[in-house]
PDB file of N, CA, C and O in Angstrom, chain B, residues numbered from 101:
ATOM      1  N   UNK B 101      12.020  14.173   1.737  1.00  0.00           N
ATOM      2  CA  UNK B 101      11.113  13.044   1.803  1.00  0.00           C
ATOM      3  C   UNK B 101      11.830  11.790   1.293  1.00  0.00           C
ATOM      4  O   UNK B 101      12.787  11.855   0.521  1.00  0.00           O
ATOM      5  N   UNK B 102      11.178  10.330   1.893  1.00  0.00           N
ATOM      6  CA  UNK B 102      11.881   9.563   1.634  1.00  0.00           C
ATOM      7  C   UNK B 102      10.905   7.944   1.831  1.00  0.00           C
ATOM      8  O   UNK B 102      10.080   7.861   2.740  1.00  0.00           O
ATOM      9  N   UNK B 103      11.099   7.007   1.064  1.00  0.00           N
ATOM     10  CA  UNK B 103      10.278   6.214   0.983  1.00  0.00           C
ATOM     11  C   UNK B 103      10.933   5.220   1.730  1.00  0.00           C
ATOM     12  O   UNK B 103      12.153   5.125   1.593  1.00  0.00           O
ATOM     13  N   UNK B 104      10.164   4.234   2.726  1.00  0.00           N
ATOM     14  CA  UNK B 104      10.665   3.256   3.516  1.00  0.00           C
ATOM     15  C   UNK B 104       9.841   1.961   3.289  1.00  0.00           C
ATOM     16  O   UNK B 104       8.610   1.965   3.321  1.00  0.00           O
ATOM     17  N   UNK B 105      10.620   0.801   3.047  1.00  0.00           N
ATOM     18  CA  UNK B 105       9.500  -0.331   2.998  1.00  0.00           C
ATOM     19  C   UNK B 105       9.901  -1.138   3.838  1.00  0.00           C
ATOM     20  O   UNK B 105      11.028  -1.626   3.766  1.00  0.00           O
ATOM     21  N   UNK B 106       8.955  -1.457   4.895  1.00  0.00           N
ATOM     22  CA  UNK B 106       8.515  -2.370   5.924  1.00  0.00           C
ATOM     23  C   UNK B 106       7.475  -3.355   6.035  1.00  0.00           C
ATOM     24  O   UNK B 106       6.548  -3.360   5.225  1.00  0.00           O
ATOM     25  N   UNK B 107       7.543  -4.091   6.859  1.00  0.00           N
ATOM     26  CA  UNK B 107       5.941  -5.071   6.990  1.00  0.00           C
ATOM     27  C   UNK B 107       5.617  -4.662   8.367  1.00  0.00           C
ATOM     28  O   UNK B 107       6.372  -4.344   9.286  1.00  0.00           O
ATOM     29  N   UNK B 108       4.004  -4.755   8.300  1.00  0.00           N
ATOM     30  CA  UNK B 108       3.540  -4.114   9.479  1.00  0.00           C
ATOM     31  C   UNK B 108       3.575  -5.213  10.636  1.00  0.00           C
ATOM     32  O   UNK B 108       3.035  -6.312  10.507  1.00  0.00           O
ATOM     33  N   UNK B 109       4.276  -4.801  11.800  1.00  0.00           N
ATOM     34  CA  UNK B 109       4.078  -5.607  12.788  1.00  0.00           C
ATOM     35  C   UNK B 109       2.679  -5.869  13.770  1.00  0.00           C
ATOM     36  O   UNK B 109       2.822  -6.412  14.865  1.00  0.00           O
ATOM     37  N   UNK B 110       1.216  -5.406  13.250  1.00  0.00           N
ATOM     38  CA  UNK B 110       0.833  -5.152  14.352  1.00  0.00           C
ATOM     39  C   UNK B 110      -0.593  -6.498  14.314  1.00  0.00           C
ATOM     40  O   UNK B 110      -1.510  -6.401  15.129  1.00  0.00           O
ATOM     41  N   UNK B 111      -0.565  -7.648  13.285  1.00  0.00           N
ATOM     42  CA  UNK B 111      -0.771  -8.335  13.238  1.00  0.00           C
ATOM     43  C   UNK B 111      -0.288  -9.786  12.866  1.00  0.00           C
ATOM     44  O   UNK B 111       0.900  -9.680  13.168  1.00  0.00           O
ATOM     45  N   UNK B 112      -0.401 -10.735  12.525  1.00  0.00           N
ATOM     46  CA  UNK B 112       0.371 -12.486  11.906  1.00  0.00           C
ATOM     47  C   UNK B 112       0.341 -12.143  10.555  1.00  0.00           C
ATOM     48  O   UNK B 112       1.302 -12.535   9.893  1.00  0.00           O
ATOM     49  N   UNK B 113      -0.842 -11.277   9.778  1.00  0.00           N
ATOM     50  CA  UNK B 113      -0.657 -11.143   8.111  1.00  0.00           C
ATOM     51  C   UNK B 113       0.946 -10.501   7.876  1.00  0.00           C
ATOM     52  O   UNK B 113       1.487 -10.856   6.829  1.00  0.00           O
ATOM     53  N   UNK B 114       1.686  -9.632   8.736  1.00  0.00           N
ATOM     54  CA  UNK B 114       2.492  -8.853   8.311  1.00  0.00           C
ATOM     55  C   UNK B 114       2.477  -8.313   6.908  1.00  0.00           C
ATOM     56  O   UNK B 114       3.383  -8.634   6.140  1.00  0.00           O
ATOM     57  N   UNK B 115       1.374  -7.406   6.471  1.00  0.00           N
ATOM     58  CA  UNK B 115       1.297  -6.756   4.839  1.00  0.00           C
ATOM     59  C   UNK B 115       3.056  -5.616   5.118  1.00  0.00           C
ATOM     60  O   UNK B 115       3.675  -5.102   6.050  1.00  0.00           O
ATOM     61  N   UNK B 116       3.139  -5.736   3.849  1.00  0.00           N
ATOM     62  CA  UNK B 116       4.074  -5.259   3.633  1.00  0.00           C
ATOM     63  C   UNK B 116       3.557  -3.195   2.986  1.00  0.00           C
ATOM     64  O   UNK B 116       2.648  -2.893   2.213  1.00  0.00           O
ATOM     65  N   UNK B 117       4.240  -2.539   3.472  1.00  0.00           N
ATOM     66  CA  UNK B 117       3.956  -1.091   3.499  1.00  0.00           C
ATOM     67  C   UNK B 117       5.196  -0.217   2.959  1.00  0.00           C
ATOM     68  O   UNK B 117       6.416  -0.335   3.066  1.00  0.00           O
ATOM     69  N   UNK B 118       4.394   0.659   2.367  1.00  0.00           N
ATOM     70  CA  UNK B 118       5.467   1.838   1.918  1.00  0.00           C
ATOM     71  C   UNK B 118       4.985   3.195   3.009  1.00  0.00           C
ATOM     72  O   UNK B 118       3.998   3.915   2.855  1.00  0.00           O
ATOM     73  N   UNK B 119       5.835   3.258   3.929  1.00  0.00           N
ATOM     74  CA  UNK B 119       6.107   4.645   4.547  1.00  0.00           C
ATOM     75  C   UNK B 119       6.915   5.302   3.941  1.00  0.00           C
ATOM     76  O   UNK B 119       7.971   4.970   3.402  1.00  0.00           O
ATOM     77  N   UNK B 120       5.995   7.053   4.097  1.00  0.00           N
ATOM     78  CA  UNK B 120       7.047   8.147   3.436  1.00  0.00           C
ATOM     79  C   UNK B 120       7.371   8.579   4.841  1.00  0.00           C
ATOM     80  O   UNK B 120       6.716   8.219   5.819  1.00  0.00           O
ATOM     81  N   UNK B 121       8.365   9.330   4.883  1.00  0.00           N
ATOM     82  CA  UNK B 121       9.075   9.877   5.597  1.00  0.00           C
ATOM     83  C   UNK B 121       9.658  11.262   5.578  1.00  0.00           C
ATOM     84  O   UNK B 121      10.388  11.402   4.597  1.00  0.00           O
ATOM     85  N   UNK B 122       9.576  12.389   6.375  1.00  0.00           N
ATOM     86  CA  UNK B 122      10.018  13.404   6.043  1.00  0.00           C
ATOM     87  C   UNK B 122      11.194  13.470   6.507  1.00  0.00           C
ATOM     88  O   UNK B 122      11.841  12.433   6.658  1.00  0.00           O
ATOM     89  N   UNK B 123      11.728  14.735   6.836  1.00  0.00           N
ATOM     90  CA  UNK B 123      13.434  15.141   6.454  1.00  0.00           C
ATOM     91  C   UNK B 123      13.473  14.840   7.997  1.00  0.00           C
ATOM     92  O   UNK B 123      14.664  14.844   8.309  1.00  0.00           O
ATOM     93  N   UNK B 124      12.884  14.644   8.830  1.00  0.00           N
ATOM     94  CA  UNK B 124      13.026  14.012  10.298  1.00  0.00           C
ATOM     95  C   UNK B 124      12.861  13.367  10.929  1.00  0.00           C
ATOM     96  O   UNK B 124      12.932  13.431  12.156  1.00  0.00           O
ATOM     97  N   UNK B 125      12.475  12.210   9.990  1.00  0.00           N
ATOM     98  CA  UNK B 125      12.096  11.045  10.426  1.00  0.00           C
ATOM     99  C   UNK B 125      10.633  10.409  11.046  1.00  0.00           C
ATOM    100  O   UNK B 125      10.477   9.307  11.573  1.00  0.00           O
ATOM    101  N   UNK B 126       9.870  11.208  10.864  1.00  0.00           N
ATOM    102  CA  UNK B 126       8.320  11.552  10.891  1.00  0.00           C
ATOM    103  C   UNK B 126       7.712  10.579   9.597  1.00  0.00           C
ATOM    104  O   UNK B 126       8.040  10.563   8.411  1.00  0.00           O
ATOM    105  N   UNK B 127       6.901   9.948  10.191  1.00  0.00           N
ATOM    106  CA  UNK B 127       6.201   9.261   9.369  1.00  0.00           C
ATOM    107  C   UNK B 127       4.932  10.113   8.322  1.00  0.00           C
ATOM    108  O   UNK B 127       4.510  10.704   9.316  1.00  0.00           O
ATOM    109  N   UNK B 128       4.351  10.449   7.606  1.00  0.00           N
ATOM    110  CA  UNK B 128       3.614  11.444   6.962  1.00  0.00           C
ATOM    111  C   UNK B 128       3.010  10.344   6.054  1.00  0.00           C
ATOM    112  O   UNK B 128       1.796  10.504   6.177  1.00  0.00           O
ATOM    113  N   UNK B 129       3.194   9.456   5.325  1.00  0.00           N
ATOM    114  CA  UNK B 129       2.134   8.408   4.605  1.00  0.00           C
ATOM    115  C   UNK B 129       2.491   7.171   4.843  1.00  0.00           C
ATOM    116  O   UNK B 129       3.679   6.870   4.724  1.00  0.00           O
ATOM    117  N   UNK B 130       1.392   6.066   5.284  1.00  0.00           N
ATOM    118  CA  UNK B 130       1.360   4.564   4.866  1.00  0.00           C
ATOM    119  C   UNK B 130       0.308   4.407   3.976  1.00  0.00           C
ATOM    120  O   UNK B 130      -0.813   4.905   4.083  1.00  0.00           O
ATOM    121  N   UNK B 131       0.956   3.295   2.604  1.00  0.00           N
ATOM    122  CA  UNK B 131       0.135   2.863   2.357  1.00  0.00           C
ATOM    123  C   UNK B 131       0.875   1.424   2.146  1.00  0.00           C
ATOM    124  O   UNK B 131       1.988   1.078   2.542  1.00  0.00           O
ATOM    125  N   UNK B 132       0.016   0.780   1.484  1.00  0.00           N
ATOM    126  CA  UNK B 132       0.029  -0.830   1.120  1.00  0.00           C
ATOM    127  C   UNK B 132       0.818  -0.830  -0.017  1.00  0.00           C
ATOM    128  O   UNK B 132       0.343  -0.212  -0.970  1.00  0.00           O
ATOM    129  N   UNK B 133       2.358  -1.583  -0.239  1.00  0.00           N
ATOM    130  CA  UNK B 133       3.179  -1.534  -0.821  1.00  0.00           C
ATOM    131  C   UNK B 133       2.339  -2.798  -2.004  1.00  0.00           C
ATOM    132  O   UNK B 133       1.694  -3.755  -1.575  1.00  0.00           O
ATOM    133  N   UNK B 134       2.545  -2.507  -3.486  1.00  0.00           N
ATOM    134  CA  UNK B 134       1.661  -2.988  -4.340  1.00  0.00           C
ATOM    135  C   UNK B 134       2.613  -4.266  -4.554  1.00  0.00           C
ATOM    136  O   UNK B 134       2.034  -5.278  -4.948  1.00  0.00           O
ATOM    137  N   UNK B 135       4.046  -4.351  -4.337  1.00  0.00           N
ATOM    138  CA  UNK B 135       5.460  -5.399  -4.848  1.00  0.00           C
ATOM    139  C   UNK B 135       5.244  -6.257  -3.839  1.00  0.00           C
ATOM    140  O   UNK B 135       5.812  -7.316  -4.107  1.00  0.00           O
ATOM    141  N   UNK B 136       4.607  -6.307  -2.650  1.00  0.00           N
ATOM    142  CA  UNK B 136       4.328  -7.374  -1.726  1.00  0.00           C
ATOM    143  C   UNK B 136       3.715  -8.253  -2.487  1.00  0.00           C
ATOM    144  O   UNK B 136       2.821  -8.124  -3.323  1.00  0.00           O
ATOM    145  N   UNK B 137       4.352  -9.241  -2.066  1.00  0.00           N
ATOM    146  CA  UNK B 137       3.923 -11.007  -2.889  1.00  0.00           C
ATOM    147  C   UNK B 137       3.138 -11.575  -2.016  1.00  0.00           C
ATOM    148  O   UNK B 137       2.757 -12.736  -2.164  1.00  0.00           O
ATOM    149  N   UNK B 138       2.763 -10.754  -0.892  1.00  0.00           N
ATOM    150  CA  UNK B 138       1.584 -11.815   0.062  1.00  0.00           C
ATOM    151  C   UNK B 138       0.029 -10.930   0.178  1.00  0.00           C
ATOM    152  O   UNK B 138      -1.128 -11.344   0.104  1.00  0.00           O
ATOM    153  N   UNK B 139       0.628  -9.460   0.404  1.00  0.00           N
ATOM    154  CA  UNK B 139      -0.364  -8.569   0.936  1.00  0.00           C
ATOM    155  C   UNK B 139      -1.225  -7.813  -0.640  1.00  0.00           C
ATOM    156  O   UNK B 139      -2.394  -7.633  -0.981  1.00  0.00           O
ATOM    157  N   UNK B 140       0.306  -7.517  -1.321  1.00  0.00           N
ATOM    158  CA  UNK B 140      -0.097  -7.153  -2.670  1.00  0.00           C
ATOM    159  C   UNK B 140      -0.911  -5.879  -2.870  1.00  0.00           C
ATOM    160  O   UNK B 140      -1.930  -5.762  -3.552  1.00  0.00           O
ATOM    161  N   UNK B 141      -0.301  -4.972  -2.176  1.00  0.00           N
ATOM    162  CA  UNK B 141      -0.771  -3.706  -1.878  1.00  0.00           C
ATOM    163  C   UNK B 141      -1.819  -3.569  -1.361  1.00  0.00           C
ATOM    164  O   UNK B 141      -2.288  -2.448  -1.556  1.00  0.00           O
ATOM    165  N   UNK B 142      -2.596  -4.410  -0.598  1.00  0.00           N
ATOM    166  CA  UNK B 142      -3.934  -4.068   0.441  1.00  0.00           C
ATOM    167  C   UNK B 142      -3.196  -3.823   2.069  1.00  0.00           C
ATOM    168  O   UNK B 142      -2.261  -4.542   2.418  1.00  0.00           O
ATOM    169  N   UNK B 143      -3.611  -3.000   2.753  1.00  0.00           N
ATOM    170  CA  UNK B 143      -3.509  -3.345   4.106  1.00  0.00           C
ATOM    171  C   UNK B 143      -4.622  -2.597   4.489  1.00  0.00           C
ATOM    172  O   UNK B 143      -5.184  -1.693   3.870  1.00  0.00           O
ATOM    173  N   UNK B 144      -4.983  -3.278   6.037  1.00  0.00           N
ATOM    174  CA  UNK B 144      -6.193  -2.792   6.696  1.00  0.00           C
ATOM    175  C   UNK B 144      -5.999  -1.449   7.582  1.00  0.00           C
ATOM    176  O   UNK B 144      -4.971  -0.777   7.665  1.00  0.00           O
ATOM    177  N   UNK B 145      -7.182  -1.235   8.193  1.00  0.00           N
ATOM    178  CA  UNK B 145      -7.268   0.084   8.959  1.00  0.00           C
ATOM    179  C   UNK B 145      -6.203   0.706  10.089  1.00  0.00           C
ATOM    180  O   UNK B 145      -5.869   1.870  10.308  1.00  0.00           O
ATOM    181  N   UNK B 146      -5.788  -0.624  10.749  1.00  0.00           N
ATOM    182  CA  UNK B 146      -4.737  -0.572  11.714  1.00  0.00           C
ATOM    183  C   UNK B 146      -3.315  -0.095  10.857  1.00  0.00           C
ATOM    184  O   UNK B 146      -2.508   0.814  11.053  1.00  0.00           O
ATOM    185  N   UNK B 147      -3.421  -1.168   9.811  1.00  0.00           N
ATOM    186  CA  UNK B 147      -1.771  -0.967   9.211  1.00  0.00           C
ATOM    187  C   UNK B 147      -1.763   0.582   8.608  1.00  0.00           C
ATOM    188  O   UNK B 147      -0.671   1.147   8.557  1.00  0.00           O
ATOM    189  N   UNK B 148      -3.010   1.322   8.127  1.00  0.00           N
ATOM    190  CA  UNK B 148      -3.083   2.373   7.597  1.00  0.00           C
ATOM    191  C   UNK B 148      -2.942   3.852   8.636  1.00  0.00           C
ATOM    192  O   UNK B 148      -2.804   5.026   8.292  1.00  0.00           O
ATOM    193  N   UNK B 149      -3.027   3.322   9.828  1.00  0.00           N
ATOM    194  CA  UNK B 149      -2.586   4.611  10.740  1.00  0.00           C
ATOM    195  C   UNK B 149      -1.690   4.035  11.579  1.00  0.00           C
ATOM    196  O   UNK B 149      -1.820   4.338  12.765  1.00  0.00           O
ATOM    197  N   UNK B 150      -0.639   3.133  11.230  1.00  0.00           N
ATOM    198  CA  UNK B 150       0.643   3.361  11.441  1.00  0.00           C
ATOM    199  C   UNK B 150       1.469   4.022  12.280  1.00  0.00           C
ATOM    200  O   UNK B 150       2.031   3.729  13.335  1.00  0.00           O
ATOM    201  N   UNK B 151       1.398   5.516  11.195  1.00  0.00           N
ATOM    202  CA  UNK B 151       2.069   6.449  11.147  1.00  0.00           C
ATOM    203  C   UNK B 151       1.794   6.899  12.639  1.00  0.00           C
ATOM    204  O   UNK B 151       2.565   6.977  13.596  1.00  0.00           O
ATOM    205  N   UNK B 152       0.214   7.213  12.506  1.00  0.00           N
ATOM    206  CA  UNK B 152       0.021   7.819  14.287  1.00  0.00           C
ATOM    207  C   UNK B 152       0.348   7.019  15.129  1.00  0.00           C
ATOM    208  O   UNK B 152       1.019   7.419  16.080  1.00  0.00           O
ATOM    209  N   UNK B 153       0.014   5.798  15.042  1.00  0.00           N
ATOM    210  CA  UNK B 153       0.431   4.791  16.400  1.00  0.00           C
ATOM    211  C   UNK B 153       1.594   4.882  17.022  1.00  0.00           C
ATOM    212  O   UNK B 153       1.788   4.732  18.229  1.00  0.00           O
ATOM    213  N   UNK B 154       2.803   5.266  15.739  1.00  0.00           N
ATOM    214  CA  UNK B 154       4.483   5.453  16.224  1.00  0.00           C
ATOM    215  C   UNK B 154       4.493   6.802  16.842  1.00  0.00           C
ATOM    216  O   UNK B 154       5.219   7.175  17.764  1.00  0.00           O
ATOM    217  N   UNK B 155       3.684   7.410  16.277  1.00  0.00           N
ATOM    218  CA  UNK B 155       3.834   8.705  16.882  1.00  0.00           C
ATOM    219  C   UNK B 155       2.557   9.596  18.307  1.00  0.00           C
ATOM    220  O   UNK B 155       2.212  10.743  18.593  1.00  0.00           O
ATOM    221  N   UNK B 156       2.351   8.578  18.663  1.00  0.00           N
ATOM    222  CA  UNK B 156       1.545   8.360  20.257  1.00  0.00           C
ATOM    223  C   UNK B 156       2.075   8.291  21.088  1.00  0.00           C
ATOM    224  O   UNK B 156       2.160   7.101  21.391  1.00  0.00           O
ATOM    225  N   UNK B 157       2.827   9.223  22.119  1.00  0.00           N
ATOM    226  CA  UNK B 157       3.343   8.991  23.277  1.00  0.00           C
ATOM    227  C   UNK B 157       3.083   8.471  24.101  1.00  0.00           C
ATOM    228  O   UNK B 157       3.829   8.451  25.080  1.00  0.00           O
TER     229      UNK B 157
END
């Protein structure tokens, strides 16, 4: 496992997010990264399933 920090592209707020990651590159948790200086660890419903959206064929 492995922690990734990104900002979510899927709106103009871009909140900033901590994805975990497993040993294959599989997304397995987003949440709202708390060290973001804009978002400040909130993100909304969209930014919170993420994970599935990347992983929707």
């Amino acid at each position: 496992m492995r922690t990734a920090h990104r900002t979510c592209p899927l709106c103009e707020a871009v909140c900033g997010l901590r994805l975990t990651l497993d040993d294959t590159g599989h997304v397995t948790s987003v949440k709202g990264d708390p060290d973001d200086p804009f978002s400040k660890g909130f993100v909304c419903p969209k930014g919170a399933s993420l994970g599935r959206i990347d992983e929707d064929p």
